[in-house]
C-alpha positions in Angstrom: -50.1 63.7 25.2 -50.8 62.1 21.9 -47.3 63.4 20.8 -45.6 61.4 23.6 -47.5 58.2 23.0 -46.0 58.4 19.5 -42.8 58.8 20.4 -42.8 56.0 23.0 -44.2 53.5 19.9 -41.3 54.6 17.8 -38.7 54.1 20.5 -40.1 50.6 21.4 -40.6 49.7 17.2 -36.3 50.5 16.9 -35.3 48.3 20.1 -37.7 45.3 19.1 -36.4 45.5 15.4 -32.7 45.8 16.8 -33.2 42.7 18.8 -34.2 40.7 16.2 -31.3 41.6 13.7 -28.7 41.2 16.3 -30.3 37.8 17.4 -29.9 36.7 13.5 -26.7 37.9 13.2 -25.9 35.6 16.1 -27.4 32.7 14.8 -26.0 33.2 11.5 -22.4 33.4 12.8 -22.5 30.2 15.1 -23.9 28.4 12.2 -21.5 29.7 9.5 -18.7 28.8 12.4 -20.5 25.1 12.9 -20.9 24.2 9.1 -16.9 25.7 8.5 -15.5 23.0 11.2 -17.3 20.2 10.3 -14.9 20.2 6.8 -12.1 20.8 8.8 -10.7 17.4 9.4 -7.4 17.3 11.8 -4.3 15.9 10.1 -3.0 12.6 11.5 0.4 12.4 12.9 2.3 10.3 12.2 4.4 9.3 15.4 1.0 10.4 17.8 -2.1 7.9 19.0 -4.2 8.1 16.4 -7.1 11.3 17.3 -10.4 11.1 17.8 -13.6 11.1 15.2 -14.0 14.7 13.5 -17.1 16.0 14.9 -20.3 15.6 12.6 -22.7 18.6 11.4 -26.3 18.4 12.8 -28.0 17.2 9.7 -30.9 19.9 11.2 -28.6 22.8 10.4 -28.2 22.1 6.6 -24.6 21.1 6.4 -23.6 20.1 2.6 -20.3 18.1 3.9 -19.9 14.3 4.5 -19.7 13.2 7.8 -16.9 10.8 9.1 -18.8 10.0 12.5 -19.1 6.2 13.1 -22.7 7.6 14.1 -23.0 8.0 10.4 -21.6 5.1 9.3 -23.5 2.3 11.1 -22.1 -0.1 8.3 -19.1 0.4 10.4 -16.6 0.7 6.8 -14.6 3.3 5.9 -14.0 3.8 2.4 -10.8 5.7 2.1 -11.9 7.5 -1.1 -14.6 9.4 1.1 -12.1 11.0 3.1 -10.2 12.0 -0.4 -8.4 9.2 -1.6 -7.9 9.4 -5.2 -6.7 5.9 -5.9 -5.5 7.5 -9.7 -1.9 5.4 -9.0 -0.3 9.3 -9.3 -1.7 11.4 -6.4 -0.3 11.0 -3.0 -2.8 9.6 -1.1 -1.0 9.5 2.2 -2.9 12.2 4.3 -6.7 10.5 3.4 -5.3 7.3 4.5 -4.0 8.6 7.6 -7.2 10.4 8.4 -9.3 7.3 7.2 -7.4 5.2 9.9 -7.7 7.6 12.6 -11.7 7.4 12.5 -11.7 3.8 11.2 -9.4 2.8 14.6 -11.6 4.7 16.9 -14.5 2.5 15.9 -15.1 -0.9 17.1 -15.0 -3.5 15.0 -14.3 -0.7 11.9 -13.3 -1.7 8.9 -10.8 0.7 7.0 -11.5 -0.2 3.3 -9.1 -0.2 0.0 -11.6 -0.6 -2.9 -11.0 -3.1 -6.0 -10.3 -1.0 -9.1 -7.9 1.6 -7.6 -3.8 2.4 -7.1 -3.2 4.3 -4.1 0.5 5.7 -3.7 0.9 6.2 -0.1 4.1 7.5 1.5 6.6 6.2 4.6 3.2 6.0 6.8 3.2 4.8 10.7 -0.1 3.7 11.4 -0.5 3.7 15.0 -2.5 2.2 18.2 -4.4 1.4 20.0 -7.3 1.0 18.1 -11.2 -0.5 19.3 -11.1 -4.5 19.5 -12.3 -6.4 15.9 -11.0 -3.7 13.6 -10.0 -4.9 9.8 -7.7 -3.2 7.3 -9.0 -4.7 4.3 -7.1 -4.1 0.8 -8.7 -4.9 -2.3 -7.1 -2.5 -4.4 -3.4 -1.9 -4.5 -0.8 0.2 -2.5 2.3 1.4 -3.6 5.2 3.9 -2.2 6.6 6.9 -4.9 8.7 5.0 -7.4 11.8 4.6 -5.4 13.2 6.6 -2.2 14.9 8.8 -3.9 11.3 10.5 -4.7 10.4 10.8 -1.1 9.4 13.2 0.5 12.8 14.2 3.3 11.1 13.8 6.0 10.3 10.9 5.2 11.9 7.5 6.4 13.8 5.3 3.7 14.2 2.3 5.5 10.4 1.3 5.9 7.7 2.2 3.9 4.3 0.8 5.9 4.5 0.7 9.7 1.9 -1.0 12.4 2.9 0.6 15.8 1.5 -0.6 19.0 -1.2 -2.5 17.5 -3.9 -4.5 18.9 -6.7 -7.3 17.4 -6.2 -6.5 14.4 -6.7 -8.0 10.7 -4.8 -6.9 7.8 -6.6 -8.9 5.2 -8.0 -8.4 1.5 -7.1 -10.3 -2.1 -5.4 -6.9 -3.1 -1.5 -5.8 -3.7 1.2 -4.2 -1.9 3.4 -3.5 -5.0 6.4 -2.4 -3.4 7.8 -0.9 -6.7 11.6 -2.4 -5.8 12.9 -2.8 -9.0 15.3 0.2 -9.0 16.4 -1.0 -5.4 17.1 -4.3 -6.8 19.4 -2.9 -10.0 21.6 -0.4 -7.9 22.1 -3.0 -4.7 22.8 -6.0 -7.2 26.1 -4.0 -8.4 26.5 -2.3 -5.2 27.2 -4.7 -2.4 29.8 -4.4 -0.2 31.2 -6.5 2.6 29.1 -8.6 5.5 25.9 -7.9 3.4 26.4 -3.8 3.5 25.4 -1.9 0.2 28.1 0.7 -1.0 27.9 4.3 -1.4 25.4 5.1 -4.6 23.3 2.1 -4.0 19.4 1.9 -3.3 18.1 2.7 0.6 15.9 -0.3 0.6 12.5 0.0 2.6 10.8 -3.1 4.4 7.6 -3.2 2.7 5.5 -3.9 5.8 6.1 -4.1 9.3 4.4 -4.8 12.4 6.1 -3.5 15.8 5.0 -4.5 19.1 1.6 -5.5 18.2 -0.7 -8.4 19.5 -3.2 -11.1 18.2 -2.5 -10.0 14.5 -3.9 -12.1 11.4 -2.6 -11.3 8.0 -4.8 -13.1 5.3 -4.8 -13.6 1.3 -2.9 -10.6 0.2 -0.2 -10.2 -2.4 2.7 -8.3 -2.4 5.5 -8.1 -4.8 9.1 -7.0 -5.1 9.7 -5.5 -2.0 13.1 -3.3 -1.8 13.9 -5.5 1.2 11.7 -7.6 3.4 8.3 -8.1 2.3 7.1 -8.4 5.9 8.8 -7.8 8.9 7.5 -8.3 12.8 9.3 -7.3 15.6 8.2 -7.7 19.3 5.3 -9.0 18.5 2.8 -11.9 20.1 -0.1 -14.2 18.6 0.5 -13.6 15.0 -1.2 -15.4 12.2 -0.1 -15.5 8.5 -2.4 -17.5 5.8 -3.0 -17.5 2.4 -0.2 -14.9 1.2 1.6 -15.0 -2.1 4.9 -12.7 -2.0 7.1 -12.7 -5.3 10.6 -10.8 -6.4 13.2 -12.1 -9.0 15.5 -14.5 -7.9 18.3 -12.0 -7.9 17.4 -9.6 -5.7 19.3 -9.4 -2.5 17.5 -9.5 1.3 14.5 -9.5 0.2 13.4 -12.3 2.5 9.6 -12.9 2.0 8.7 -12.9 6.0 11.2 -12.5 8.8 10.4 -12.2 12.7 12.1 -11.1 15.4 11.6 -11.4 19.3 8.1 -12.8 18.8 6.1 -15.7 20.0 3.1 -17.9 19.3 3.3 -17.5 15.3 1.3 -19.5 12.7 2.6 -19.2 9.3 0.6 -21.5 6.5 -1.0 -21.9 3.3 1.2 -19.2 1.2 3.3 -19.5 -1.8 6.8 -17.3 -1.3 9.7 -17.1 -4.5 12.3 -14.3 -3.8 15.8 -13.6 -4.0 16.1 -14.4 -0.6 15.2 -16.6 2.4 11.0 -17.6 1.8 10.6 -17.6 5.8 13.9 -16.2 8.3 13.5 -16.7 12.2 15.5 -14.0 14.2 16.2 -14.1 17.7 14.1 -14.1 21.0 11.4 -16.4 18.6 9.8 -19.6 20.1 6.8 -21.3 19.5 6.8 -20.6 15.7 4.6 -23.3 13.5 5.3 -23.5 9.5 3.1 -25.5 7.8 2.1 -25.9 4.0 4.7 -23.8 2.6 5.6 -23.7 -1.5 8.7 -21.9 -1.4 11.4 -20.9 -4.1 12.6 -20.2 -6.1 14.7 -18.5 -2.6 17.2 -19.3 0.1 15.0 -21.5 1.8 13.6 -21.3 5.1 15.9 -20.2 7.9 16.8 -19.9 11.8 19.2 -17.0 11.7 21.6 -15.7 11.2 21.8 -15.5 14.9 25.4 -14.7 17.1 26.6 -11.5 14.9 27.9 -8.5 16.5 29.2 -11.1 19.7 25.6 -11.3 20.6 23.2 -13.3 22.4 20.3 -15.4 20.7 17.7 -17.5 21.4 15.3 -19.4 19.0 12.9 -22.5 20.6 10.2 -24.6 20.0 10.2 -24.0 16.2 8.2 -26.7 13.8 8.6 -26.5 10.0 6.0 -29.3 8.5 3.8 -30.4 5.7 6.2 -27.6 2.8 7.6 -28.0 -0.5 10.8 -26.3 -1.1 11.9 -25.7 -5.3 14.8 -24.5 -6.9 16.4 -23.1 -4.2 20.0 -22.4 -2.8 19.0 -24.2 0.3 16.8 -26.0 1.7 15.9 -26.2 6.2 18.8 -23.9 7.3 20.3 -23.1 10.7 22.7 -20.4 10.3 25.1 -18.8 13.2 27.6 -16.6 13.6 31.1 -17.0 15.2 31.5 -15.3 18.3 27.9 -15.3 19.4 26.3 -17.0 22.6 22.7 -18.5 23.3 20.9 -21.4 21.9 18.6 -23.0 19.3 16.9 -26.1 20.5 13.7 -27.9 20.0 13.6 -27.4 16.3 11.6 -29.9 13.8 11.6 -29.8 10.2 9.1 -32.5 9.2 7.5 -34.1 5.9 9.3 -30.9 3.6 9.7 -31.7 0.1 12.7 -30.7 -2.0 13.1 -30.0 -6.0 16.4 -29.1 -7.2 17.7 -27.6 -3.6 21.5 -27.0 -3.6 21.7 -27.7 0.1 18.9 -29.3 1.2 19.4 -29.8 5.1 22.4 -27.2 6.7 23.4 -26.2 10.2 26.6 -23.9 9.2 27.5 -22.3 12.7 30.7 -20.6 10.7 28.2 -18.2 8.5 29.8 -15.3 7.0 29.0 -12.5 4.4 32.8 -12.2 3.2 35.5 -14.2 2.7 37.4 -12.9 5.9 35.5 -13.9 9.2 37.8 -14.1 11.6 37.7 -17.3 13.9 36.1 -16.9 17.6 35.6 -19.5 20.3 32.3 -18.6 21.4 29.3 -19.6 19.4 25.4 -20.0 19.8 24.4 -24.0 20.7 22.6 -25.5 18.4 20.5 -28.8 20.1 17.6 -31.0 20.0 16.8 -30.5 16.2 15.0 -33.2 14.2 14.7 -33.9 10.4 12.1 -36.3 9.6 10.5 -37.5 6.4 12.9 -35.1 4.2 12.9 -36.3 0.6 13.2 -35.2 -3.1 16.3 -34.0 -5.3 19.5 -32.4 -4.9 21.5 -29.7 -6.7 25.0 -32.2 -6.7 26.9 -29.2 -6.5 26.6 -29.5 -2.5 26.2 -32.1 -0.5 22.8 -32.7 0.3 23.4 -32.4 4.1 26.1 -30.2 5.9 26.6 -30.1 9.5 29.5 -27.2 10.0 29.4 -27.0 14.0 31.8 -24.6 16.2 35.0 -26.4 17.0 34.0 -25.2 20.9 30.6 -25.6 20.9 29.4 -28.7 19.1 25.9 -29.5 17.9 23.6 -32.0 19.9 21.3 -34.6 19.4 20.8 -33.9 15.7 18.4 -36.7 14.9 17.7 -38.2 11.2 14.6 -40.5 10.2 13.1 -41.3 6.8 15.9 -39.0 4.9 15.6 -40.0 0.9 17.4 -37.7 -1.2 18.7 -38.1 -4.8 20.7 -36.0 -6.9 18.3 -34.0 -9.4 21.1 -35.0 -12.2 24.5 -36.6 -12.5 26.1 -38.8 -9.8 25.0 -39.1 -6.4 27.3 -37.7 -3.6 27.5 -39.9 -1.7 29.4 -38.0 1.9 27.6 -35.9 3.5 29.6 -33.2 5.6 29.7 -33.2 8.7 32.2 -31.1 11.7 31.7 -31.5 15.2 27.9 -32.9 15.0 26.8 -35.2 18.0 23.7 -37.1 16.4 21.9 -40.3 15.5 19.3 -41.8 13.0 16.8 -43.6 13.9 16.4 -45.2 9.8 18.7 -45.6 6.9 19.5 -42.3 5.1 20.0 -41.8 1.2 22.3 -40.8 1.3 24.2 -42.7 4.2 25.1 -40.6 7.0 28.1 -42.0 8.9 29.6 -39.2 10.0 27.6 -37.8 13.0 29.5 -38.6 16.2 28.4 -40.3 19.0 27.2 -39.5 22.6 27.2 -36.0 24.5 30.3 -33.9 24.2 32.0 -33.1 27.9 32.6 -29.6 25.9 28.9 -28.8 26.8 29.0 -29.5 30.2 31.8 -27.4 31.1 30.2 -24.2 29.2 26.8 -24.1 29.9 27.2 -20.3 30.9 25.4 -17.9 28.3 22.9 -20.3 27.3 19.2 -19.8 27.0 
């Protein structure tokens, strides 16, 4: 009997021991499996809605990693360096940044942060929405792509380099630098263009800096960027956009590299900002209305343009655009309307107002003939230009040009061009003293300097009898 009450204790010692072993092997694999996918952050990509937070570690269980949880992070910033951006200006730092705006995005009112200090080289990157209301991209530091496309990755795009898709409240804003690193763009496409503005075989693929694609209520505040292989900022389909407090340079010689250019947007503020390139300072595309311009210091650059508009045989439509309160230097032109022949559509309601000029070549120009070669052939058809007002326009004039030029289409004439408080005076040598003028219906309500007596009178019948195709 005693034997058999021993062996029963021994039996029931061996299970009780084997339960606990097994039960800490248990806990030791979920844990091990717990603390292992807490580093294991999912890669962003790059064409998908952005994913949700990475999970966090349960601070009780004695994870050593850094969580990414806006739980954790009740400033609400995200420091791209935490999610391992190097910012050495030699590492690619695209993936952290891609990772960093997936969790920053999910996060309302988050704040995706590019610290002072640091140069992060980021590659051909679509950051996409939608993202929580309130949420700030803020760059202090500065960003740059490989040193040229041909050092891309080839998956990667060539033709734009930073990419906002589907993007909602948002502020891109910071006193730091885009440098888009276009110098090499600039060399091979100087020697290397072809006709109607193509580049030939050999030359540079030329990447938009930034661009914003059907995206709302957008403000882009105090940045720099710099030399751009192409447009420094592009928006397309885009709504309630605000630009303040930018300064965007390039050399003088380098070709499309317009400073901001928008396209089929609406209800745009653009203000306060300083712009010298080797192309237009500000270019207005079609399917644009309600565009204000204000306290501008432009050049040296091509100006600041509505166009070109028509090419390809195609419809455009620009309204309601103001241009006010801007000083324009050193420039190849000065308020510009350009179309092509053969288009259709409109531009009416424009205002240029109280813009100051410095050495422009062609201060004030409508040129409905606008061409890249010297073979355009001629066309009929041709986009209306109407209802456009020049008003307190003064300064100096490169006499190489007249200082106003209005080229309209023999078929379609421009309408109700109107003049008031027009001074301008040849920067050096003799005044010229005829402006040029084709086909322009118009009036002025003061004296010009120079005198403008070539604007025709009335309404043209030519109007009335082709309204078809018009916006």
């Amino acid at each position: 009997m005693v034997d058999l009450s021993r062996m029963l204790v021994t039996v029931f010692s061996i299970s009780f021991g084997c339960s606990i072993i097994c039960s800490q092997a248990r806990f030791q694999y979920h844990h091990t499996r717990s603390s292992h996918k807490h580093h294991d952050h999912p890669l962003s990509q790059i064409s998908q809605p952005p994913s949700l937070p990475p999970e966090s570690s349960d601070p009780n269980e004695g994870g050593s990693g850094t969580s990414y949880n806006s739980n954790n992070n009740s400033s609400g910033i995200f420091d791209v360096r935490t999610f391992g951006a190097m910012g050495d200006g030699i590492t690619d730092d695209t993936e952290a940044f891609k990772t960093a705006w997936d969790t920053a995005c999910q996060v309302e009112s988050g704040h995706l942060l590019v610290p002072s200090g640091y140069s992060f080289i980021i590659q051909s990157t679509i950051f996409t929405g939608p993202c929580q209301r309130g949420f700030v991209f803020q760059v202090d530091g500065t960003l740059m792509p490989p040193d040229g496309p041909d050092f891309w990755p080839q998956n990667c795009s060539r033709r734009q380099w930073v990419v906002f898709y589907r993007i909602n409240d948002m502020a891109l804003q910071g006193g730091g630098l885009f440098d888009g690193r276009g110098e090499k763009c600039v060399i091979a496409n100087t020697y290397n263009q072809g006709i109607n503005g193509t580049t030939l075989p050999g030359s540079c693929d030329s990447p938009i800096a930034i661009r914003f694609f059907m995206s709302t209520n957008l403000t882009v505040k105090g940045l720099r960027i710099k030399n751009s292989p192409q447009f420094h900022f592009r928006f397309d389909n885009c709504r309630n956009v605000k630009i303040a407090s930018i300064h965007i340079t390039a050399p003088a010689s380098s070709p499309n590299t317009d400073g901001i250019h928008i396209e089929n947007t609406n209800n745009v503020e653009i203000y306060d900002s300083v712009i010298s390139n080797g192309d237009d300072c500000i270019s207005i595309g079609s399917g644009c209305y309600d565009v204000d311009i204000r306290n501008i210091t432009c050049g040296p650059s091509h100006g600041i343009s509505i166009g070109s508009l028509g090419n390809h045989n195609s419809r455009a439509c620009v309204s309601n655009v103001t241009v006010r309160d801007t000083a324009i230097k050193q420039s190849a032109n000065g308020v510009r309307i350009k179309t092509w022949q053969g288009g259709h559509g409109s531009v009416s309601g424009i205002r240029f107002s109280n813009v100051r000029m410095e050495g422009v070549r062609n201060p004030i120009i409508i040129d409905q003939f606008y061409c890249l070669s010297r073979y355009c052939a001629n066309q009929t058809s041709a986009v209306l230009v109407s209802d456009i007002v020049y008003s307190n326009i003064k300064g100096t004039y490169d006499v190489r040009s007249p200082p106003m030029h209005f080229g309209c289409s023999d078929s379609v004439p421009c309408t109700n061009i109107t003049l008031s408080d027009v001074e301008l005076l040849p920067a050096r040598g003799e005044m010229v003293l005829d402006p040029f003028c084709w086909n322009a219906y118009g009036d002025f309500q003061t004296l010009t300097i120079p005198p403008v007596s070539c604007l025709l009178q009335g309404f043209p019948r030519s109007i009335l009898d082709n309204v078809v195709g018009y916006c």
